[in-house]
C-alpha positions in Angstrom: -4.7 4.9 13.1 -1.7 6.2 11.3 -3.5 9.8 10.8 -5.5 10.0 14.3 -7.1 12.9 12.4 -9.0 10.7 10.4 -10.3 7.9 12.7 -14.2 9.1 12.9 -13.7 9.4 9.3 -12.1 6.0 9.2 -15.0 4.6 11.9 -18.2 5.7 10.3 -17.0 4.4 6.6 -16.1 1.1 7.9 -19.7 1.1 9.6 -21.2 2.1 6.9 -19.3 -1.1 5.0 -20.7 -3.2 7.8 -24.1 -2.3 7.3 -24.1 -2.6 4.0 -22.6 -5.7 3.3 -21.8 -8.9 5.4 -18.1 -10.2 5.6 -18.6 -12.8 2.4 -20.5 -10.2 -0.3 -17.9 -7.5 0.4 -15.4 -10.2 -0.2 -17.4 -11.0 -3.5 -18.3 -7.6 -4.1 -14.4 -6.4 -3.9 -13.6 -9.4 -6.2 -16.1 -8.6 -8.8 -16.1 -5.2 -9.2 -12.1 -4.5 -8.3 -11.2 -0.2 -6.5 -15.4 0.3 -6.8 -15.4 0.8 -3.0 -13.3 3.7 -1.7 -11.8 3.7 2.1 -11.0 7.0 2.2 -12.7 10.0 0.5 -9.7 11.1 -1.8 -9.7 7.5 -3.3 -11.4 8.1 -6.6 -9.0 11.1 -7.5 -6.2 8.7 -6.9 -8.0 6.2 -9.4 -8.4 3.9 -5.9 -4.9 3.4 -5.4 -5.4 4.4 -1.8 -7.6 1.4 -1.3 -5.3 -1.0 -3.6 -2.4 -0.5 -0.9 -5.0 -1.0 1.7 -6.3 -4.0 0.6 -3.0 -5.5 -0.7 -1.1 -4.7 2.6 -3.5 -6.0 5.0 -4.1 -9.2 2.3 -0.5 -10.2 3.3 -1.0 -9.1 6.5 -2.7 -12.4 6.6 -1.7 -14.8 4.0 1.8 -14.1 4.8 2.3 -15.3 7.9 0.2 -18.2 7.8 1.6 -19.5 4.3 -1.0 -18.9 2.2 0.2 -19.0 -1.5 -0.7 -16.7 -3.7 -0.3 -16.1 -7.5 2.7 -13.4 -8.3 1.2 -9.6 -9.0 0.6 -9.3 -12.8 3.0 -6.1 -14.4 -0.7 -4.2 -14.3 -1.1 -4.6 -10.9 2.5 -4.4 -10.0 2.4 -0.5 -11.7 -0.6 0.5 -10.1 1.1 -0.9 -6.5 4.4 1.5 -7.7 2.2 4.6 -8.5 0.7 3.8 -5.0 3.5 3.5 -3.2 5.2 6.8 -4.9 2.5 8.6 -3.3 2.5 7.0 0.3 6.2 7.1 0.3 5.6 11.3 0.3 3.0 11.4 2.3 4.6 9.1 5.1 8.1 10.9 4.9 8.3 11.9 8.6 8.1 8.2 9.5 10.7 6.8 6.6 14.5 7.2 6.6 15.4 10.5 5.9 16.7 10.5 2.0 14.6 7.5 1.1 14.7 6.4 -2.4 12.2 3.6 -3.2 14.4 1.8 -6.8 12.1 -0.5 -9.2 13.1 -3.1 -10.9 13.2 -1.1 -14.0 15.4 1.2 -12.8 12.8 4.2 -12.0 13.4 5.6 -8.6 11.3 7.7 -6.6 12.2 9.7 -3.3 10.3 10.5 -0.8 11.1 14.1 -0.7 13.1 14.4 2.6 16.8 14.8 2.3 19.5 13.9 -0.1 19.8 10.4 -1.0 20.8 8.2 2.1 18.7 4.9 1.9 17.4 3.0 -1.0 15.1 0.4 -0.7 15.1 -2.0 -4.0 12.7 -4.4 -5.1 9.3 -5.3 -6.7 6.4 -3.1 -6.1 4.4 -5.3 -4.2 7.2 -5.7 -1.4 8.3 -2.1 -1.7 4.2 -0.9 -0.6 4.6 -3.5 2.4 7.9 -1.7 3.6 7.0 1.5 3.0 3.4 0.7 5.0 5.8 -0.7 8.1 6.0 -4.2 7.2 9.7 -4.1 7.1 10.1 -7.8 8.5 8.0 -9.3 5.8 9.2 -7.3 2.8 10.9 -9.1 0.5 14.0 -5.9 -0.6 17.5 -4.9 -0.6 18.3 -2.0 1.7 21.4 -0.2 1.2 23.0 3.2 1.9 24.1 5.3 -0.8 
């Protein structure tokens, strides 16, 4: 657990998800009605974007490294992942470069509030919420110093 503060929190919601559904209907479930289950209690003032990341990291978690193809993130789906990754970027700070600006495509930049501009990470959404979630090796972005 990232937060070991949270792991009974973390525990008794995923047994609760167990109990409810089995492994195929939460995978339907998830599909048909998309951010309607929240992993952490705060999701639903963040408009599920918690769970988004969650469920998009640990997606390429899997297809990633065993090739699975997948159809590019759609511009809605690449600005929720942004917005998401905005907000973990400041919440994860003490484990990110210090001065860490996170640069879209776009141009829009956001920093993850510790230090004066050293490191910017550039790329699509999608990749920049699997680097800053720790999956540097498989994240698909320019690093530079500024």
């Amino acid at each position: 657990m990232l937060l070991p503060v949270l792991t009974p929190l973390t525990r008794q919601r995923a047994d609760l998800i167990r109990r409810r559904w089995s492994y195929e209907d939460l995978i339907d479930h998830l599909r048909s009605e998309p951010g309607s289950i929240a992993c952490m209690p705060l999701d639903r003032w963040e408009d599920h974007r918690h769970a988004l990341g969650e469920y998009y990291v640990h997606t390429q978690d899997v297809a990633r490294p065993h090739g699975v193809l997948q159809p590019a993130p759609d511009d809605e789906l690449q600005e929720a992942l942004w917005q998401r990754t905005r907000t973990v970027a400041r919440i994860l700070r003490r484990r990110l470069p210090a001065g860490l600006v996170l640069e879209h495509p776009d141009g829009r930049r956001a920093s993850s509030g510790r230090g004066s501009p050293g490191v910017i990470v550039s790329g699509a959404p999608s990749e920049l919420i699997c680097w800053v979630y720790g999956r540097q090796s498989m994240a698909a972005v320019t690093v530079r110093e500024e």
